[in-house]
VOFIMAR-875718 format. One record per residue (C-alpha): residue in one letter; x, y, z. Coordinates in steps of 0.25 Angstrom, whole numbers, plus 2048, in hexadecimal, padded with zeros to 3 digits. Layout:
N
AXYZ...
***
This chain:
168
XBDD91F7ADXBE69147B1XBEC9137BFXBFA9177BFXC069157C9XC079217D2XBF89227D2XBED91F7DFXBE69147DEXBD691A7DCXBCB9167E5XBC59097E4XBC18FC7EAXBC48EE7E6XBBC8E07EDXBC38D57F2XBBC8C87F6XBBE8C7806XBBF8B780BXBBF8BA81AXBB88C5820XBBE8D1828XBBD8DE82EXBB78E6824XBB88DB81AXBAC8D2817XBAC8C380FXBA98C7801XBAE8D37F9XBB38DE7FFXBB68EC7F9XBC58F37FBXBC79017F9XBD49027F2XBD990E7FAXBD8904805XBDF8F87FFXBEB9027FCXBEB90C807XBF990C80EXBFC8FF806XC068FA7FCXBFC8F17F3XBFF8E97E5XBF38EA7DDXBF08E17D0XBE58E17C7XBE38D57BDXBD68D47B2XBCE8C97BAXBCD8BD7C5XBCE8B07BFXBD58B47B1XBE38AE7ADXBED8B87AFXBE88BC7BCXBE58B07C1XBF28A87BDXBFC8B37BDXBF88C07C2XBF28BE7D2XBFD8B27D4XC078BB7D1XC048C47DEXC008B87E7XC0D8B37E2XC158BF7E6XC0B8C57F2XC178C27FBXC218C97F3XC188D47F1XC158D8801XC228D6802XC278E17F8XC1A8EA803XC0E8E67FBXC058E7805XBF78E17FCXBF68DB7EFXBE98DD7E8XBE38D67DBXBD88E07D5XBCE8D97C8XBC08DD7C3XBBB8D17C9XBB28CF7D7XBB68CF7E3XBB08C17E5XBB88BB7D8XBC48C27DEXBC38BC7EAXBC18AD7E2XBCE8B07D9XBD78B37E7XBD18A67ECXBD68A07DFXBE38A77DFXBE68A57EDXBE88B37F0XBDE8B57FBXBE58BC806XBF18C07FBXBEC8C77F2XBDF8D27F3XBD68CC7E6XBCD8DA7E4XBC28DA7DBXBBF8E77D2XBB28E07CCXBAC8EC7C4XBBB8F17C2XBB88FF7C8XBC69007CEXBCD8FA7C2XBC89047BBXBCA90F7C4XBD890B7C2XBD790B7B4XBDC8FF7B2XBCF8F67ABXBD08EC7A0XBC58EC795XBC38DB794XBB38DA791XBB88D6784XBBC8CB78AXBB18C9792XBB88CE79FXBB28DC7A1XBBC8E67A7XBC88E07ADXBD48E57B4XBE08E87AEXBEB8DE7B3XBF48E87BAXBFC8E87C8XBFF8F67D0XC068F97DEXBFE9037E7XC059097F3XBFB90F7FAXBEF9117F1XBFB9177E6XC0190F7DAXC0E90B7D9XC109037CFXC078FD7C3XC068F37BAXBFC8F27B1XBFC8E57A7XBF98E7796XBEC8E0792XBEF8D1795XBFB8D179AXC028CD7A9XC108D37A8XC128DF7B1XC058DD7BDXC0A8D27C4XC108CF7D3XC1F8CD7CEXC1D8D97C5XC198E37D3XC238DB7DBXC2D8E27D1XC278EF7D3XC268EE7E2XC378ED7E2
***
């Protein structure tokens, strides 16, 4: 069943690449418990089919570095990409899309959570395996807000300006 406004976000984790190493965060991949990227926090989330491809790479993350300001602004507190890809090609698409330190880059790379979301694309007949559907939702404290889930191959309704509309 797919995600809807209204509902909690289900338990999970997602892996970012980490650069510099912190308290409690080593070089390398690192796991993030979603309750824990959300708890108490007003957080844009975005999910796009893959690191690397077209749309995503020329439209999609662009448009939220484009508007990160605009975004926190408006009391978005994190904005996360999520993709069924490793954390260590998510960490190489932030470098390559300047969004270190912008944007959190967060691999699902066996797309457990997207599919706990419901929100998995069938590309093996293209050669891709499952994907994640390209999709954009606000989470206020671990609840949805708004969602905006895109039609197969289409970039119309999941992007940054779209969610600075919804944001008011």
């Amino acid at each position: 069943m797919t995600i809807k406004v209204g509902d909690t976000l289900p338990a999970g984790k997602l892996a970012e690449f980490i650069e510099v190493e912190t308290a409690g965060c080593t070089i390398g991949p690192n796991e993030f418990p979603i309750d824990a990227l959300t708890k108490g926090k007003k957080v844009v989330v975005f999910g796009l089919p893959g690191a690397f491809t077209p749309t995503c790479s020329a439209k999609h993350v662009p448009s939220y570095v484009a508007n990160l300001d605009k975004l926190k602004a408006k009391g978005v507190d994190d904005v996360i990409c999520m993709s069924v890809n490793d954390a260590f090609v998510m960490g190489a698409w932030a470098r390559d899309q300047h969004s270190v330190g912008k944007i959190r880059m967060m691999g699902d790379g066996s797309a457990t959570y997207t599919k706990a979301l419901g929100l998995e694309l069938d590309l093996t007949a293209r050669n891709m395996g499952v994907r994640c559907q390209r999709f954009s939702m606000l989470v206020d404290d671990g609840v949805v807000k708004t969602l905006n889930i895109e039609a197969p191959g289409k970039f119309e309704v999941s992007d940054a300006e779209t969610m600075l509309k919804q944001l008011g």
